[in-house]
C-alpha positions as CSV (number, residue, x, y, z in Angstrom):
1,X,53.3,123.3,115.5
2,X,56.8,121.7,116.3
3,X,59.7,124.4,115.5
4,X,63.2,122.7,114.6
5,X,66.4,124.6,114.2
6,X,67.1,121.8,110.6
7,X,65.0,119.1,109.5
8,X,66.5,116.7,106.8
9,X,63.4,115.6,105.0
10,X,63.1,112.2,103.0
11,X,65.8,110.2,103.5
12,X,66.6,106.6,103.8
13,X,67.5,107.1,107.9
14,X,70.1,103.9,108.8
15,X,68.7,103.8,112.5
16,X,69.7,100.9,115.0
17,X,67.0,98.9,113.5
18,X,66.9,99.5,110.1
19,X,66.5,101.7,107.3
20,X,63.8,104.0,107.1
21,X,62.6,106.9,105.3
22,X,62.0,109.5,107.5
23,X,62.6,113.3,108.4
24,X,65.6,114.3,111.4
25,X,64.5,117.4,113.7
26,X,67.4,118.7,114.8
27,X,67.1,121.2,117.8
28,X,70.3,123.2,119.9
29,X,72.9,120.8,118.1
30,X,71.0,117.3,118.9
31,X,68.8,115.2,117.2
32,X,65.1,116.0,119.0
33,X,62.8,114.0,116.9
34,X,62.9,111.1,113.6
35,X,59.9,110.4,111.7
36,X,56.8,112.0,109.8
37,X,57.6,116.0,110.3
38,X,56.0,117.3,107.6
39,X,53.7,119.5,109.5
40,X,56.5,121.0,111.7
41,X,58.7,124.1,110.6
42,X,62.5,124.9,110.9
43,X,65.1,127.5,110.4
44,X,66.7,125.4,107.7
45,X,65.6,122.4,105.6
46,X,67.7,120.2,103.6
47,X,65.9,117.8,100.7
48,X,67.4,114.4,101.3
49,X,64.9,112.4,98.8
50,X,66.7,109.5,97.3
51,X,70.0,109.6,99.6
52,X,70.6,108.0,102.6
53,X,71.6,109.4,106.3
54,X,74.0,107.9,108.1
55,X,75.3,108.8,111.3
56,X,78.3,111.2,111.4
57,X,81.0,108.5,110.4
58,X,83.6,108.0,112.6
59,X,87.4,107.1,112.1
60,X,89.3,105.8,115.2
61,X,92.8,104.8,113.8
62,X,94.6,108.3,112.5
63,X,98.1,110.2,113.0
64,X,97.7,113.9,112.0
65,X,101.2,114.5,112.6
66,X,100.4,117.8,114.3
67,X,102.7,118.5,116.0
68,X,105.5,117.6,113.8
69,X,106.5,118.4,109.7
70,X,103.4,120.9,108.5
71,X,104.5,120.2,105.1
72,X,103.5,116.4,105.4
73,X,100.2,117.0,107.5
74,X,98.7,119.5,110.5
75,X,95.8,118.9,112.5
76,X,93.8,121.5,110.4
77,X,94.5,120.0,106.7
78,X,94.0,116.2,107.7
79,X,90.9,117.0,109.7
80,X,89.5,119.2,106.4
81,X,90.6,115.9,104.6
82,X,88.4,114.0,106.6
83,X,85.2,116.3,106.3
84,X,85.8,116.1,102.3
85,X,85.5,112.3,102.5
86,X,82.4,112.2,105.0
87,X,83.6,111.7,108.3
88,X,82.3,113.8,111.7
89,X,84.9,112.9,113.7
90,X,88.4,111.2,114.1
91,X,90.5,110.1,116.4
92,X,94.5,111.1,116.6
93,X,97.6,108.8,117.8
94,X,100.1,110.0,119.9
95,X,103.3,109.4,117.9
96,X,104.1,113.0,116.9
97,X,106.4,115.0,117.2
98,X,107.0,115.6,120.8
99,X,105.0,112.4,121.3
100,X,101.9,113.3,123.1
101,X,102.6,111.7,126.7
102,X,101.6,114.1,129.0
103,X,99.0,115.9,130.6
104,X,100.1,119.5,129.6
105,X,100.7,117.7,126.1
106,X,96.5,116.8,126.2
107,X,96.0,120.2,127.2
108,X,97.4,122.1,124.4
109,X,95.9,119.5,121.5
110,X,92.7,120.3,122.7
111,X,93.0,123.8,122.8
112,X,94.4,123.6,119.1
113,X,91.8,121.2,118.1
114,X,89.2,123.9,119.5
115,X,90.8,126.3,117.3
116,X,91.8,124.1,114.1
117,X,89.8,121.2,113.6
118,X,87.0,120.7,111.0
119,X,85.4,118.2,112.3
120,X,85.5,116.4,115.9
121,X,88.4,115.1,117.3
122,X,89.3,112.6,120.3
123,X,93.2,111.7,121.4
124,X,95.0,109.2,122.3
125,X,97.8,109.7,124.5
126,X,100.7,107.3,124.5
127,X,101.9,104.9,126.9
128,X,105.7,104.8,127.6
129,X,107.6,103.2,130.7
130,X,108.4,106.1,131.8
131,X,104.8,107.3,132.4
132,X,103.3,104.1,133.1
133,X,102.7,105.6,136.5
134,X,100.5,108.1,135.5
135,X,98.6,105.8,132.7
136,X,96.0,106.0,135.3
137,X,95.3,109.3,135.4
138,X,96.2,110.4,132.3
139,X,93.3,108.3,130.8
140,X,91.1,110.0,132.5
141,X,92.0,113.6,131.3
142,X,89.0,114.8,128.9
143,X,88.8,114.1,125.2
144,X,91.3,111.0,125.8
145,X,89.6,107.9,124.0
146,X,92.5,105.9,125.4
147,X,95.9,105.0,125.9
148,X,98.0,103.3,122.7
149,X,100.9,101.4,123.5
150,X,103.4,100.2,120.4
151,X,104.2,96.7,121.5
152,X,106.5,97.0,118.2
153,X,107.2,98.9,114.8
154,X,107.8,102.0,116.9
155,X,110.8,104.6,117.7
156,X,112.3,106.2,120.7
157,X,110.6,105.7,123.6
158,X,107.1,105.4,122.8
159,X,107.2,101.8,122.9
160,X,107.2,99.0,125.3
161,X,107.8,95.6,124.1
162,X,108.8,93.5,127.3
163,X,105.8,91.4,128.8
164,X,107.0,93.0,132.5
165,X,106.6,96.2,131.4
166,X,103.5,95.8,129.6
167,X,102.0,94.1,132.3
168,X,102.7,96.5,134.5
169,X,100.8,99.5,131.9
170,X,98.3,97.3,132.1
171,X,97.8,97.4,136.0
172,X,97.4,100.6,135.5
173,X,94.1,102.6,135.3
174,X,91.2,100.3,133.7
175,X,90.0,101.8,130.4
176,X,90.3,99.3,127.2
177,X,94.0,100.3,125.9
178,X,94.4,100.1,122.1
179,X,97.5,97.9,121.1
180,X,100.1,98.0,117.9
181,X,101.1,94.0,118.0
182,X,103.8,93.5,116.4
183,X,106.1,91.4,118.3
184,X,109.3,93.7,118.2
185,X,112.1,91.0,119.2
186,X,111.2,88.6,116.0
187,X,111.4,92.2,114.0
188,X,114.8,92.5,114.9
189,X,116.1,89.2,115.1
190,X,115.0,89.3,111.3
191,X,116.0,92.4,110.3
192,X,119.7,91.3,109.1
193,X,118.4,89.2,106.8
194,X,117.3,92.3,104.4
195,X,119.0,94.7,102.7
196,X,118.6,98.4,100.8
197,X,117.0,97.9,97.3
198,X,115.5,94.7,97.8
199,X,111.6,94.6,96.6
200,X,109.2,96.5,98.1
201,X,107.2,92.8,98.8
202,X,109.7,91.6,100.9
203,X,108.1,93.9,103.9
204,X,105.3,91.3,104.4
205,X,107.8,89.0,104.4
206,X,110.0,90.5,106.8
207,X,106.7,91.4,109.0
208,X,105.4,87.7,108.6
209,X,102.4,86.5,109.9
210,X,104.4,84.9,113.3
211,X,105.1,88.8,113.6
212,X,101.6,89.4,114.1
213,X,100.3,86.5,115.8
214,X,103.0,85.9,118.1
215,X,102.7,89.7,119.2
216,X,98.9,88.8,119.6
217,X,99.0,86.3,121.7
218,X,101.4,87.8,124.1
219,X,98.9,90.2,124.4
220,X,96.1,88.4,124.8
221,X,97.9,86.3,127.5
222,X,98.1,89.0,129.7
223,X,95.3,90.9,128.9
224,X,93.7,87.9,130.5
225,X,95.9,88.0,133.2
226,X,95.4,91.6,134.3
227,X,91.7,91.2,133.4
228,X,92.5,94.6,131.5
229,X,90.7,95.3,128.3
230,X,92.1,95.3,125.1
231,X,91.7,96.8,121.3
232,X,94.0,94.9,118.7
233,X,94.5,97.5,115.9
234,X,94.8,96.7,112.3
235,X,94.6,93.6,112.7
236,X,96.1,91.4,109.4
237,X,96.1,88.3,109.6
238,X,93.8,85.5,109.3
239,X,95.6,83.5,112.2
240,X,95.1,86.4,114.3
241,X,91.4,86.8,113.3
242,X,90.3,83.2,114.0
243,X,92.2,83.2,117.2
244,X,91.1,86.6,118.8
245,X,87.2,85.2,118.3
246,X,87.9,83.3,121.6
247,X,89.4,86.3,123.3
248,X,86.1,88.3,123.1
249,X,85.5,88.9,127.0
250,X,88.9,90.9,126.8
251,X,89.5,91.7,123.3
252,X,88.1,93.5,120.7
253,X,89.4,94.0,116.8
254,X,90.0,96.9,114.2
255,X,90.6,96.0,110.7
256,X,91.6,99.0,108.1
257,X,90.7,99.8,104.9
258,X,93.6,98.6,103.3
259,X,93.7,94.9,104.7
260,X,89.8,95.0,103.0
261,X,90.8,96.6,100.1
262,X,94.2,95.8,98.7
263,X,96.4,91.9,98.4
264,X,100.1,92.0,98.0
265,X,99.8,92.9,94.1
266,X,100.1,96.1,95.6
267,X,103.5,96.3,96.0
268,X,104.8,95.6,91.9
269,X,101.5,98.2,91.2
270,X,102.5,101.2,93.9
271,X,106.1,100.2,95.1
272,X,107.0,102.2,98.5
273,X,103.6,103.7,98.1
274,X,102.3,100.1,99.8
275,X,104.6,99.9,102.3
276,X,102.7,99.9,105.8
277,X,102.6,98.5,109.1
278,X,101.3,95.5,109.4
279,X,101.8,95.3,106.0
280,X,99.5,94.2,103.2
281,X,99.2,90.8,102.6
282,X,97.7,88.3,100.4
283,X,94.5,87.1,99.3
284,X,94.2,84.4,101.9
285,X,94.4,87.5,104.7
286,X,91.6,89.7,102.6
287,X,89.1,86.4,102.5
288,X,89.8,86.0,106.4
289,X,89.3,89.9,107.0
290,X,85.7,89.8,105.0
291,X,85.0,87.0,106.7
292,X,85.4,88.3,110.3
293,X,83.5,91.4,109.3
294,X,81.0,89.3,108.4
295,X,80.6,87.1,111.2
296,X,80.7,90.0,114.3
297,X,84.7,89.3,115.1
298,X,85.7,93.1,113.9
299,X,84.6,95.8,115.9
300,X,85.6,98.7,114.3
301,X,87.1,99.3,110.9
302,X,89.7,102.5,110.6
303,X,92.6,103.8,107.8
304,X,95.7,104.4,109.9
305,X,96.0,107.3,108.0
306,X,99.7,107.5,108.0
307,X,100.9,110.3,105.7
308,X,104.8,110.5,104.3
309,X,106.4,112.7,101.9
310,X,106.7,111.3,98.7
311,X,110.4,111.5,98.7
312,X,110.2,109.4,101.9
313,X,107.9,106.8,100.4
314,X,109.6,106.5,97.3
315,X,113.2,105.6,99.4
316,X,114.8,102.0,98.6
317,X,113.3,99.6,100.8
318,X,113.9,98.7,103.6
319,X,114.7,102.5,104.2
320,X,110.8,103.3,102.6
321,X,109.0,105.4,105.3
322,X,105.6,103.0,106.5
323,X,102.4,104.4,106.4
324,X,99.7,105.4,104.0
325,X,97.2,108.1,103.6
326,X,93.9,107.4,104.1
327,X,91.4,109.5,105.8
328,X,89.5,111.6,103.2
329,X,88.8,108.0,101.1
330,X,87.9,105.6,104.1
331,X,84.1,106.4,103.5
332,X,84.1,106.3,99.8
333,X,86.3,102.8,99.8
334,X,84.0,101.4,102.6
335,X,80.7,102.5,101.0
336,X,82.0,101.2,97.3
337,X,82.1,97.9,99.6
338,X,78.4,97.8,100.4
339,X,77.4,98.4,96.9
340,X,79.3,95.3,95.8
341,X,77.7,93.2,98.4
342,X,80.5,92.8,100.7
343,X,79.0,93.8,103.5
344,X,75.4,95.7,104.3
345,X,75.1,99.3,105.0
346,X,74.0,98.8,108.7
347,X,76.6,96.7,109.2
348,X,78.9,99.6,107.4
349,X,77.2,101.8,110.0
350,X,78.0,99.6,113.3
351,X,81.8,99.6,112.2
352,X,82.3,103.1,111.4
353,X,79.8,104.5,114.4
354,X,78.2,102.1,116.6
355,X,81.4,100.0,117.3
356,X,83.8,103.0,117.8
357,X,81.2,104.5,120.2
358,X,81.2,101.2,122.1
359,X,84.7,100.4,122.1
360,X,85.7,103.7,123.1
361,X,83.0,104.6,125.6
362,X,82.1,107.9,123.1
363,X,79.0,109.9,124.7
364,X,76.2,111.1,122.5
365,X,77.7,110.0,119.0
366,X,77.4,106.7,116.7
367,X,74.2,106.3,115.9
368,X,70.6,108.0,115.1
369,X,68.4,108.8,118.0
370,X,67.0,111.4,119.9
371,X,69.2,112.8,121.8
372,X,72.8,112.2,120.1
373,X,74.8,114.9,118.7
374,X,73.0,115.9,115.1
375,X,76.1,114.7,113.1
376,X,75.0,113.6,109.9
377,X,77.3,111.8,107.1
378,X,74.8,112.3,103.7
379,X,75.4,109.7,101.4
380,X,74.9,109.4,97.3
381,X,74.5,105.5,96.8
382,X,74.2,105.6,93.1
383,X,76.9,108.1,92.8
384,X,79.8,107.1,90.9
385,X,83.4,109.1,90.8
386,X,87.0,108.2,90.4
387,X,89.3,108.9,93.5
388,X,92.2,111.8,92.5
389,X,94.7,113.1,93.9
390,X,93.5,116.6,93.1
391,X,90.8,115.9,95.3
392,X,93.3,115.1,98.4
393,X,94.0,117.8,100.7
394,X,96.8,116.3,103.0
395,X,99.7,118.1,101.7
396,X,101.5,115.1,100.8
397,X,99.1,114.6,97.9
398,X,98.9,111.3,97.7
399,X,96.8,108.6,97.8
400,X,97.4,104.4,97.4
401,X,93.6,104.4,95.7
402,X,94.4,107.1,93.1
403,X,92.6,106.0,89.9
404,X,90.0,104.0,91.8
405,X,86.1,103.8,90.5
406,X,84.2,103.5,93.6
407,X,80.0,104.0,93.4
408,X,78.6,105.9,96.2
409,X,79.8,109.2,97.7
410,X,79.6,111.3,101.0
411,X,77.8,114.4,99.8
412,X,77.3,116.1,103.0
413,X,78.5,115.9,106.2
414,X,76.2,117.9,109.3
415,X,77.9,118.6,112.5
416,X,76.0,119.4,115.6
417,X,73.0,120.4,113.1
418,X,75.1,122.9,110.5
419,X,76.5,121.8,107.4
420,X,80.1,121.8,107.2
421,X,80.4,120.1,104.2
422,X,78.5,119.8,100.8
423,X,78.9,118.9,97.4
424,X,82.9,119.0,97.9
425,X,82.7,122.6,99.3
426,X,83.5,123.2,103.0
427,X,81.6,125.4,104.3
428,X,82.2,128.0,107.0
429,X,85.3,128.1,109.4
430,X,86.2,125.0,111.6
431,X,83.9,123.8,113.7
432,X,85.4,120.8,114.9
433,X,85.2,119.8,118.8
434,X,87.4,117.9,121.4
435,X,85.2,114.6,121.7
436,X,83.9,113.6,124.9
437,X,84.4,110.2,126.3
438,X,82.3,108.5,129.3
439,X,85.3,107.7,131.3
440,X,87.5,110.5,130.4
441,X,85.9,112.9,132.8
442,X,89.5,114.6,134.1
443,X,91.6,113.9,137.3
């Protein structure tokens, strides 16, 4: 008789080609066998009759802020945050504070996530002039999912806006680098023309679409150049979206939560509590956004979870601090989404596992199959609830979604076969890992 350390009996099993109900035998933290196991015995089974299992979900676009202002967000609160709201694993920008540029900088996140984090964790580590250099090697350090490069909408000198000196991080080192394009010169060339207390709408306007799209297309122009891969984060526009479809042998495309979920109503509804980077646009944008998740253009869909003080957020623009929470209510948002039609839950599944695995080069995570990591995001379609901010654990305690209905919920989240989270409760201590990329094998 087969012996399994957890089985999850009964549930509707989103594998790569389809949905099935089946059991998962889970044996020394990996999935060992999917189908009829009713005749084998384990340690610990879990009933998962009428809910569906998912892959551990996945979100590749967040800034933990850790380290930096504790009282805003640490590496230990927003990964809890993201274990609340379903997710296995997440991965964290570089823009803290020091900026994480360095080899000895990689080395102490990882210890800390080893320590820390509830759920797994991979890094990005930022791409400056003055370490363009070692972009080579430094992408190559373990747990690095890639280097991010602001080519705009950044401070100090963790930017680099200049098509020389972009090139030139490009020539160097060969893993797919993840891009903020925003095209910083038409930023401030227009900056003058706003001043303190006008509407908080006026930052789309400000951040127009030529923003965007021009810094796309410098991009893309020498991404093909270098032959160097690229990742286009939050992506916003639908210029940008129609355009990067014929960049597809160097490019590939995030789109966040918010560009799906929110027009520029926002802005009279939530004021500085709207404000992001790009910003949020209108309807036109949304259609285009659904549009390109629908037709294969997106590859991976993240929240940017940006968190701010509220005092900071509720500043006079243009002086409003840019970024939004988002973390613990990317999977509720996104699986609201597939119960209105928008998109399926496989295809849910490819964005929020498959296609960060791909695009990142993850090993033994995004999907369900023997031999991956048994991470597990447990999912209540029918279940409906009403996002709070009671419920947000970021101390910052605030969410842009607060008041939302949204129908089906993350009720449990399994990592490497042991339930860390369930029904709301987290369970145990953290068990969050550094996550382990094919190329990132150290140098």
């Amino acid at each position: 008789m087969a012996h399994f350390d957890l089985i999850l009996r009964g549930g509707a099993c989103v594998l790569p080609g389809g949905i099935e109900t089946a059991d998962v035998g889970v044996r020394h933290g990996r999935i060992a066998d999917i189908g009829d196991l009713r005749t084998a015995e384990a340690a610990e089974t879990i009933d998962c009759a009428g809910l569906h299992v998912l892959p551990g979900l996945i979100d590749p676009h967040v800034h933990l802020r850790d380290p930096g202002d504790a009282s805003v967000e640490t590496l230990a609160t927003g990964t809890r945050a993201a274990l609340l709201g379903g997710l296995a694993a997440v991965f964290d920008m570089p823009n803290t504070q020091p900026s994480i540029t360095t080899r000895e900088q990689i080395d102490r996140k990882r210890g800390q996530i080893e320590a820390e984090a509830w759920v797994d964790v991979g890094m990005y580590i930022g791409g400056t002039r003055a370490n363009t250099p070692e972009l080579a090697s430094l992408e190559l350090q373990p747990n690095v999912c890639g280097i991010k490069i602001f080519a705009g909408s950044s401070t100090g000198d963790l930017m680099i806006e200049d098509d020389e000196s972009l090139e030139r991080a490009m020539r160097s080192g060969r893993r797919r680098i993840s891009y903020h394009s925003e095209d910083e010169y038409r930023l401030q060339e227009r900056k003058p023309n706003y001043t303190t207390g006008m509407p908080h709408r006026m930052h789309a306007e400000w951040r127009d679409v030529e923003c965007a799209f021009l810094g796309t297309r410098r991009l893309m122009a020498l991404a093909r150049k270098t032959g160097r891969p690229a990742h286009i984060l939050h992506v916003s526009t639908a210029e940008e979206l129609e355009y990067l479809a014929d960049y597809r042998d160097v490019a590939t495309v995030e789109v966040l939560i918010n560009h799906l979920s929110q027009t520029d109503e926002a802005y009279g509804r939530l004021g500085g509590y709207a404000v992001m980077n790009p910003p949020i646009r209108d309807q036109r944008h949304m259609d285009a956004a659904w549009e390109a998740v629908r037709n294969g253009t997106v590859d991976t869909v993240g929240s940017d979870h940006a968190p701010h003080s509220r005092a900071a957020k509720e500043r006079p623009w243009p002086d409003t601090a840019a970024g939004l929470t988002g973390v613990q209510t990317l999977a509720p948002l996104m699986i609201d989404h597939v119960n209105a039609g928008r998109l399926s839950l496989l295809r849910l599944v490819d964005l929020m596992c498959a296609g960060p695995a791909r695009v990142y080069g993850v090993t033994g995570k995004g999907r369900l199959a023997a031999g991956y990591d048994a991470d597990f995001t447990i999912v209540d379609m029918k279940k409906t609830r009403v996002i709070e901010e009671s419920w947000i654990v970021s101390p910052c305690g605030w969410t842009p979604f607060a008041g939302q209905k949204v129908t089906g919920w993350p009720v449990m989240v399994v990592l490497r076969g042991g339930v860390a989270m369930r029904d709301d409760a987290v369970i145990g201590t953290p068990r969050g890992r550094p996550v382990v990329f094919a190329e990132a094998r150290g140098a």
